[in-house]
N, C-alpha and C positions, 0 to 999 in steps of 0.2 A: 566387683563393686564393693566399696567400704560399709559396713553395716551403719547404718544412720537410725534414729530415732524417727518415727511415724511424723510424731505432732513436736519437734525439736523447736530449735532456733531459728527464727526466720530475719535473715535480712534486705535492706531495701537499698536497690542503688539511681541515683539520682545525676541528672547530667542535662545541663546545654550549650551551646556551641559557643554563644553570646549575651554578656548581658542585658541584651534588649530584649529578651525573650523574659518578660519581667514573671508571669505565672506558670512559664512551664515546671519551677521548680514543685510548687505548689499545687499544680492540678497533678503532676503525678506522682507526689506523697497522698494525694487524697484518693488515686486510686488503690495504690497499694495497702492503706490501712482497711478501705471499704472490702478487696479484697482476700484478704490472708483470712477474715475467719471464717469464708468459705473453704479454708484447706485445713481447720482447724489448727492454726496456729495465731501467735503474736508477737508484734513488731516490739512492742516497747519501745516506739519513736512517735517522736509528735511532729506536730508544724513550726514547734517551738524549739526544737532542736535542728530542724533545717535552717531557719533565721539562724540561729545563733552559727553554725556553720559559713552562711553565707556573711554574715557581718564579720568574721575573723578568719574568713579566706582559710580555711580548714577543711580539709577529708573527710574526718571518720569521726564519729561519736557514738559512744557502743553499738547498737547496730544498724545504723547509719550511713552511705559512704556518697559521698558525691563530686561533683567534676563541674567544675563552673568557669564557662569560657574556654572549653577547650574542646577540639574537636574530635569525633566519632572514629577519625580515620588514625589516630594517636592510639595505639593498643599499651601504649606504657603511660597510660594515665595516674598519675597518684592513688586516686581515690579508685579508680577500677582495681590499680595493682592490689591496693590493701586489700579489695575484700574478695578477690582472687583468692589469696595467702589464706586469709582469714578462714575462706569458705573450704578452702582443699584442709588445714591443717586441722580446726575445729568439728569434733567428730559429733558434737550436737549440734551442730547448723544442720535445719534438713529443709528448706526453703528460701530462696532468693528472689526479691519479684522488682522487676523492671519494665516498666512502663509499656516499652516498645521493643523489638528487637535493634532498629534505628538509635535508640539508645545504649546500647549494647557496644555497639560499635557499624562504622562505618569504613570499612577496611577497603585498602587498593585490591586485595585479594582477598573475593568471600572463605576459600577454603580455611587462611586465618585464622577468622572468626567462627569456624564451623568447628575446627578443632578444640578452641578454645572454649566455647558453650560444652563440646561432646566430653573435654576433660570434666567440667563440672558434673554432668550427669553421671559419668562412668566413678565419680567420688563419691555416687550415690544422691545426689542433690536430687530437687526437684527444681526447676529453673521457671519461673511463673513471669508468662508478656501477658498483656492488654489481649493479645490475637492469639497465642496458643501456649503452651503448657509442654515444656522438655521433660520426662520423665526419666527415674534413674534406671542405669542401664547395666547391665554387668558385662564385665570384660570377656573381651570376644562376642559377644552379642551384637547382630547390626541389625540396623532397619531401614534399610534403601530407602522408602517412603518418609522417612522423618528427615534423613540426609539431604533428599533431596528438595524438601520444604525448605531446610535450613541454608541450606547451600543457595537455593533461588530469592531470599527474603535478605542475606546479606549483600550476593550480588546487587539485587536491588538497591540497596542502601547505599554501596558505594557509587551505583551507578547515578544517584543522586547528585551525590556530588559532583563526579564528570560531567555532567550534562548542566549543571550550575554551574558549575566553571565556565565552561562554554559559552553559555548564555550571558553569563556578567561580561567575558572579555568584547562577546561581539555587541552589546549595549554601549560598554566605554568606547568603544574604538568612534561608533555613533555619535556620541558627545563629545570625545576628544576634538574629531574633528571639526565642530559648531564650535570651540572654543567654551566648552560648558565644564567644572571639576566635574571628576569621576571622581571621589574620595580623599582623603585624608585631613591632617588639619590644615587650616589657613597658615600661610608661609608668616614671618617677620614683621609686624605695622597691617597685615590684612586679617579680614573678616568676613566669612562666608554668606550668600544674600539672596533668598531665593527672588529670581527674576521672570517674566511671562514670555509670550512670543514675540515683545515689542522690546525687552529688555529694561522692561519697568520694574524696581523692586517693590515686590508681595510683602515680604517677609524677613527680619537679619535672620539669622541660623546662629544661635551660639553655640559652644561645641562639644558636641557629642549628638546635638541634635539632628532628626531626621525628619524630614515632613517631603511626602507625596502629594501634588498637586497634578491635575493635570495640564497640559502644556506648561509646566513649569521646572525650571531648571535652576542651576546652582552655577553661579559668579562669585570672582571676588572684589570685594571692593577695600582700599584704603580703610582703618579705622583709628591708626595712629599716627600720624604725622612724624611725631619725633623717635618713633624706632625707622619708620621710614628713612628720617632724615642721617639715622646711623648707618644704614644698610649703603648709603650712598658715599657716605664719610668716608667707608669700609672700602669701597670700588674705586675711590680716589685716592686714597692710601696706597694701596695696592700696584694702581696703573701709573702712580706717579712716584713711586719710590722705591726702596730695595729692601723692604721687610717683607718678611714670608706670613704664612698664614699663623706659626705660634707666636711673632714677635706682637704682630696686631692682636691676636686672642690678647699678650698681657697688657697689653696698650690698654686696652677697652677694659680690661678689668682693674688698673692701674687708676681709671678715670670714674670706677663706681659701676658702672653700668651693665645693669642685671642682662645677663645672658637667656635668651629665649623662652627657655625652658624653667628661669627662676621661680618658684612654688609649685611645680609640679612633683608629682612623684614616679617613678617606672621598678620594675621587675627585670631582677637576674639573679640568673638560675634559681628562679620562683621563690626568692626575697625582695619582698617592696621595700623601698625605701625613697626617699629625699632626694630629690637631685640638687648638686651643691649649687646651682643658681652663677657658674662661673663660665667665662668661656674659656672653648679650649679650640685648638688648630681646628678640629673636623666641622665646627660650627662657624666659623668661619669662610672656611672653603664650602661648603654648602649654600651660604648665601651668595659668593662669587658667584657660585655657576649656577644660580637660580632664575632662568627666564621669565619670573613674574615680573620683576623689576624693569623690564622694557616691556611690559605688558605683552607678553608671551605666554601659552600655556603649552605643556607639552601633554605626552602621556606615553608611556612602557620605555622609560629611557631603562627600568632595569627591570626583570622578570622575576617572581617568587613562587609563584604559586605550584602545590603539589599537584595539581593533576591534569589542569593545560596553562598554557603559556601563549604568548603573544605572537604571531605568526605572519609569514610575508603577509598569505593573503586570507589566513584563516587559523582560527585557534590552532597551535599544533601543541602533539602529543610532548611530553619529556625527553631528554635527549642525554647521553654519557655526562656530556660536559654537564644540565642541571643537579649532579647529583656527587654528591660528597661518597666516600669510600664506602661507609657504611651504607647506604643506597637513599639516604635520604636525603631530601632536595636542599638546594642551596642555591641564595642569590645571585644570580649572575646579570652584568651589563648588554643590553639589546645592541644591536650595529645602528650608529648612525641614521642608516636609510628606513630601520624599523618604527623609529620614534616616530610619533605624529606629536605637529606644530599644527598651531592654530593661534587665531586673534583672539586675548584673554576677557574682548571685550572692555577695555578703556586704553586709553592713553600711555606710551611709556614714559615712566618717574625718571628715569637715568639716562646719561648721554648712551644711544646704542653704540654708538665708535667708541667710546670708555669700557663700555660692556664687554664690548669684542676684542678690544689690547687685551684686558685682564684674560681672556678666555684662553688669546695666543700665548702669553705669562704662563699661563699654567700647563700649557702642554711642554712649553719648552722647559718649564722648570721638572717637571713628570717625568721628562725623558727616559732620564738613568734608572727611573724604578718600572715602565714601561713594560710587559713581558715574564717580568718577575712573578715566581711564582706563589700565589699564595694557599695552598693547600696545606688544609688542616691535616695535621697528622698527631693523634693521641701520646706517640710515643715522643716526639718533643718535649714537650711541660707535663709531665706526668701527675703533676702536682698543681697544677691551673685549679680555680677558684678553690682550692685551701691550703692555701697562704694570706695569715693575715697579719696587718701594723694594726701594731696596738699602741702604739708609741703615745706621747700628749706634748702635742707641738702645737707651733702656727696658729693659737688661739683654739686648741682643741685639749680645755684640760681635763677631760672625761677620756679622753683615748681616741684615734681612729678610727678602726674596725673594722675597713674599708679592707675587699680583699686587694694581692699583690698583684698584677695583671701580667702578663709571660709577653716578654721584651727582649728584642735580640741587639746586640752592639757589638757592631763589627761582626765578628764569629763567636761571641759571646753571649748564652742563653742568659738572661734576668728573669727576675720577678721583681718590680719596679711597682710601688705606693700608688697603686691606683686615684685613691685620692688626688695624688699630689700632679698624675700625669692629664688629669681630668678636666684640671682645673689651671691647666698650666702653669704651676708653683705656686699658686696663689695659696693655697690651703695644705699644709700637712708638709712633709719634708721630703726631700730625694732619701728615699729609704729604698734601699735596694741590695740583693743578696745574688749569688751566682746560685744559679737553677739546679747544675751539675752537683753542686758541691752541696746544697740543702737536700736533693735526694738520695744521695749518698748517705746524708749523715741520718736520714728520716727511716731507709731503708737497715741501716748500720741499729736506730732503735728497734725494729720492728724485729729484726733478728736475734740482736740480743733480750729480748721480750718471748721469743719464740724458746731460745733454746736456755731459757731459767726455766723451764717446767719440766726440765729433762724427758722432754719427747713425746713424742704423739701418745702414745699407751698413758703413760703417767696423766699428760693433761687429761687421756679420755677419762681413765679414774676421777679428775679431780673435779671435773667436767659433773658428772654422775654424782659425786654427792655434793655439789654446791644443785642441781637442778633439784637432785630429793628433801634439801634442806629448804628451799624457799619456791618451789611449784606449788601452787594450789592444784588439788587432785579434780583432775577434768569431769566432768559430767558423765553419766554411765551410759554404757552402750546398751540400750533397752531390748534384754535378748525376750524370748518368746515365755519363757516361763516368769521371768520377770513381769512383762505386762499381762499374765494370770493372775501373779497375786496382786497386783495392782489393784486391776476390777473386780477383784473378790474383795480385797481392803473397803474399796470404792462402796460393793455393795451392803458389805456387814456397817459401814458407818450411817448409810442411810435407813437400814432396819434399825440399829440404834434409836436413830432421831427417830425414828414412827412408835416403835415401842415408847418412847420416851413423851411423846404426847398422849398415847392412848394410856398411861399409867398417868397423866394428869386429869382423863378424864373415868379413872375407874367409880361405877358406880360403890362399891364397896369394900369392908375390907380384904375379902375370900380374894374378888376380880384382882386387887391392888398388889398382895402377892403373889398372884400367877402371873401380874406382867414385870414384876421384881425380880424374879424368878428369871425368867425368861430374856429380861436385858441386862443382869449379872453373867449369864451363857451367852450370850452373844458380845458383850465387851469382853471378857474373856479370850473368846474363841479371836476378836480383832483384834485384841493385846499382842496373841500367840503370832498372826498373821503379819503384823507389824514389824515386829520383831526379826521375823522370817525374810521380810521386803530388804528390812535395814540393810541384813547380814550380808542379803546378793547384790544389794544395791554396792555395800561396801567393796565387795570383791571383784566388781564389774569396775569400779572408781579408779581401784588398788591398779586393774589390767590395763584402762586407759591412760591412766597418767604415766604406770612404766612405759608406754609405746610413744607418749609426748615426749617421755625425758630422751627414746632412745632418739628419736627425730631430732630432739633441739642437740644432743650431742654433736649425733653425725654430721647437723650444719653448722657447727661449731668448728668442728673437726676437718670441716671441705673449706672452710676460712684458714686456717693455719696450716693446709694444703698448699693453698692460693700462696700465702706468705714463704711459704717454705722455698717454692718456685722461684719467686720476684725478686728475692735476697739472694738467691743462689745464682742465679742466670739473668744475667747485666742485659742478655738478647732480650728478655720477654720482659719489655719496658711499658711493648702495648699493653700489658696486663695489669700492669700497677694501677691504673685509675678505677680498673672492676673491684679491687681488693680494694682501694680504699674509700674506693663506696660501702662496702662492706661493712667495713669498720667504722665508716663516717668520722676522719680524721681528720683536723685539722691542726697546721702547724701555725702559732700565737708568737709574732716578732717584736719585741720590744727596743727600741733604738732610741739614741739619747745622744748629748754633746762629746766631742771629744776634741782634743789637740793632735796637731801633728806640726813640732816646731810650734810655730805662731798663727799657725794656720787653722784656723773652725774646721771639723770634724762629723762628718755623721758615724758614728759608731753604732755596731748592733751589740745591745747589754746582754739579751738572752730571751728566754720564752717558755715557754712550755705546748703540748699538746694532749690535744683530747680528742676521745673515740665514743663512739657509741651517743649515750644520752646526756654523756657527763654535763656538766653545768662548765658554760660558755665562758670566760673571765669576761665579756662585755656583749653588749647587744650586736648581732652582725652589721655594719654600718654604722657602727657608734652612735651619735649625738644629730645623725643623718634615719634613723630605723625610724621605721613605721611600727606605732605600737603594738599594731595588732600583729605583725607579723615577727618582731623580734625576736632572736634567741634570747634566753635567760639570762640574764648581766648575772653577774657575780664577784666578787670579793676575794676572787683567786688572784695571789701575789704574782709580781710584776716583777721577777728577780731581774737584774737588782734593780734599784732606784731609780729616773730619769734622774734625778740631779748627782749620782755617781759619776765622776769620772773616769773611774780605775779603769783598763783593759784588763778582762781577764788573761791571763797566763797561759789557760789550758789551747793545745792549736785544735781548730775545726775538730771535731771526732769524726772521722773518715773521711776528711776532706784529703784530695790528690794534692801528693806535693807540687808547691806552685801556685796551686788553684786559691783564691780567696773568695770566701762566701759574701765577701761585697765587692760593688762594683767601686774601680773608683775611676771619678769622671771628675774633669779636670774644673778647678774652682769651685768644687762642693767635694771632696776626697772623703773616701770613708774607709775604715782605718779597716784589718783586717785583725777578728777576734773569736771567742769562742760563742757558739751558737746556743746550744745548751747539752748540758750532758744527761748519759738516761736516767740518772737519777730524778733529775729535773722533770725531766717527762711524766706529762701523766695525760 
């Protein structure tokens, strides 16, 4: 067990699943402040640091960490993982208190989570629930009776949710069938509307809202006529001519008309931002095949859920196929015969014989992609969301920001302007680079980066006195003699203070210096003992922050490990995404005009990259981010110019011969140039 302090650092972790659960944040910071100075310790967190967390979508604020909207059964939560890290590496944390064990986590397998409470205690924690009290434990120490507390109180927790599951699928299936929503938002021109057993409406629903009534259920009804009367424009298009679903996306944005989802915002890879308000092919074909439109209501045309799923005749368990490589679940489409159809309750808007050309349209146009398969595989795009245009096109003179989205053509990997694919050209430019050839040259930095420090020994040296020049020396490890002189400190300053009143009230001069006397030896004697605290305190400081530095080396040292591997051996591709998580990399594309003959040009001018905390050259999402959530714009150059012309000279830096780091696609060519050299890099 790690020596910890008695009465150290105590932190609080905070979590719920939804935000509709508006006081859970708040009733369990108010139990853990009520509690902790029963363990004699303190939070140094308020209510007012939880706010501010929750208004800026953030984790951790000194000792703080919380989890908003995300669920229990997710054990690589942001704000859980920090104060994991936090809690294992900082040797004065000696308290953590969480509400509930249920807060904790809510794991498919309790063991999990029994491991991961038992690491904290065996680091010496004390781990403080509402219901009971982990105490630290030292290694090789067991205690079957606490195991099997912990062991049965997660089970529980996960079994929560199985048995929730459950019970939701076999409620929807209930309503499916009466033709009533089970959830989500109102489709294109509808509006959600609670109605009674006669089918009268109570109530509209705007949305996010929820209101239980009894015998009351949820309809939709028409609330726009004129998106209505688009969705039908849309199915006549379609069934009466020879445009596919992106030709119409630019149709409709060609003619103004704000795409669905215009002033909303959404989350990827937990950056909020802007949605550009454009349509693209997928929203398009979404409305095609959306059975509200002939007043149809379905329900489980596709399954997601982690821990059951929709079943012939009964919730069933998860199966191979729900579950991606990694074992975590993944959306897949139900058969046919599983879906339940129901009357949505009014009238159909659209001809249903139109309805139904378009549906036969799309299967036959579907064909060829039919069977294909789509399975994620990490070692593909190694480099998937960090790639970014930063370019200033298309009415975007602040820059893009937008990450590059991983694109295949023909047998040809891209990273293709997500903006620009989103939005179906409306917004930002065919900026597009070959996948191959940008991890090549990103892998080609990372090495030449590796092997300027002439080698692992050297770095570890360098390593070691960059950590001793700028570590703040950690808190001392409170050995036994130390907290001696503490409470003797403690108690000579309190004889101090009492001598120091009883010599304001001496009756005379004789009394007045015997108690002169007497707290001249006793500040003395706490001067002496003072002094004495310092020196061990120092020497305990001096011990723990060597043993920080030699930690933060060694995970220094197991990153340029990582690195050493990925650059050497082209095989361990799957690896590269852990590494540059690591590093938190991201590669910055700048692209600009060019010629080719007489012909417009997308050219890539260059870029730069940054790791770690460095400061961002623009907000992620450009001129599209969410304030509260953006990275740090900056004032980092843009080599070269958008309004240069020149192609640089230099060819790709490790680019295969042949290979061009742009794509080029016929009537928008993009000329092939240099990326950026390491110099450039930062």
């Amino acid at each position: 067990m790690a020596e910890r302090p008695k009465n150290g650092t105590a932190l609080v972790y905070l979590r719920r699943s939804t935000g509709k659960q508006e006081a859970s944040m708040s009733s369990q910071l108010r139990w853990a402040l009520d509690a902790a100075p029963t363990f004699g310790v303190k939070t140094h967190v308020t209510q007012a640091d939880a706010a501010r967390l929750l208004a800026e979508r953030k984790h951790e604020h000194g000792n703080l960490y919380l989890d908003d909207g995300i669920t229990g059964a997710d054990l690589d939560r942001p704000g859980f993982t920090a104060l994991r890290k936090r809690a294992l590496r900082d040797a004065t944390v000696s308290h953590i208190f969480i509400h509930m064990p249920d807060r904790f986590a809510r794991p498919e397998d309790a063991l999990d989570a029994v491991r991961l409470q038992t690491e904290l205690q065996k680091a010496g924690l004390t781990v403080v629930f509402s219901t009971n009290v982990g105490r630290p434990r030292r290694r090789g120490e067991s205690n079957i009776g606490e195991d099997l507390q912990m062991y049965f109180q997660y089970h529980e927790s996960g079994e929560f949710l199985r048995k929730l599951a459950q019970r939701v699928i076999e409620r929807h299936v209930i309503l499916a069938e009466a033709g009533y929503r089970t959830g989500g938002r109102p489709p294109y021109g509808f509006e959600r509307v609670l109605v009674d057993g006669s089918d009268n409406v109570r109530q509209v629903l705007p949305e996010g809202m929820l209101v239980r009534m009894e015998g009351c259920h949820v309809r939709l009804r028409v609330n726009d006529p004129d998106k209505i009367a688009v969705w039908l424009m849309i199915l006549n298009w379609y069934d009466g001519g020879t445009m596919g679903a992106k030709q119409l996306a630019r149709r409709l944005n060609d003619m103004g008309i704000p795409a669905p989802d215009a002033g909303r915002t959404r989350t990827d890879n937990r950056v909020r931002h802007k949605v550009s308000g454009k349509w693209g092919h997928g929203t398009v074909l979404s409305l095609i095949k959306n059975r509200a439109i002939i007043g149809v209501s379905t329900y489980g045309v596709q399954s997601e859920g982690a821990h059951r799923r929709l079943g012939d005749a009964a919730p069933r368990y998860l199966e191979d196929r729900d579950l991606r490589d990694d074992g975590t679940p993944k959306v897949v489409n139900n058969p046919p015969e599983r879906v339940i159809v129901g009357p949505a309750g009014y009238e159909a808007l659209a001809d249903v014989n139109v309805f139904e050309r378009c549906q036969e349209k799309l299967v036959a146009r579907g064909k060829s992609q039919r069977g294909v398969t789509r399975k994620r595989n990490p070692s593909d795009y190694p480099l998937a969301l960090r790639v970014f245009d930063m370019s200033k096109s298309k009415g975007l003179p602040e820059g893009c920001g937008h990450p590059m989205y991983a694109k295949t053509s023909g047998s040809r990997a891209l990273y293709l302007c997500g903006r620009y694919n989103k939005t179906a050209g409306c917004q930002c430019d065919h900026n597009a680079v070959d996948a191959d050839a940008t991890l090549t040259f990103v892998l080609n930095v990372l090495r030449q980066s590796v092997d300027s420090v002439g080698g692992r020994e050297a770095l570890r040296e360098q390593l070691h006195k960059l950590a001793r020049g700028c570590t703040a020396p950690a808190a001392p490890k409170v050995a036994d003699d130390l907290q001696v002189i503490a409470q003797r400190v403690a108690g000579l300053e309190a004889e101090a203070q009492a001598i120091g009143r009883n010599l304001a009230r001496a009756k005379d001069d004789e009394e007045m210096e015997l108690f002169r006397a007497e707290h001249a030896a006793v500040k003395g004697q706490l001067q002496r003992l003072t002094s004495e605290y310092e020196r061990q305190r120092a020497h305990y400081n001096d011990q723990a922050a060597a043993d920080d530095v030699d930690a933060e080396v060694e995970a220094a040292l197991a990153v340029y490990d990582d690195i050493e591997v990925v650059t050497k051996d082209f095989a361990a591709r799957a690896e590269i995404p852990r590494v540059l998580e690591a590093l938190n990399l991201r590669l910055w594309l700048n692209f600009g005009e060019g010629k080719k003959g007489k012909r417009a040009i997308r050219v890539l001018k260059g870029g730069l990259i940054t790791t770690g905390a460095a400061e961002l050259p623009m907000p992620l999402y450009g001129p599209d981010a969410d304030p509260a959530d953006a990275g740090s714009g900056g004032s980092g150059a843009l080599p070269p110019a958008d309004g240069e012309t020149k192609t640089p000279s230099v060819k790709p830096n490790g680019s295969p011969d042949g290979v061009s780091l742009t794509k080029v696609h016929r009537g928008d060519r993009i000329r092939t140039c240099d990326l950026l050299t390491p110099s450039q890099a930062r």
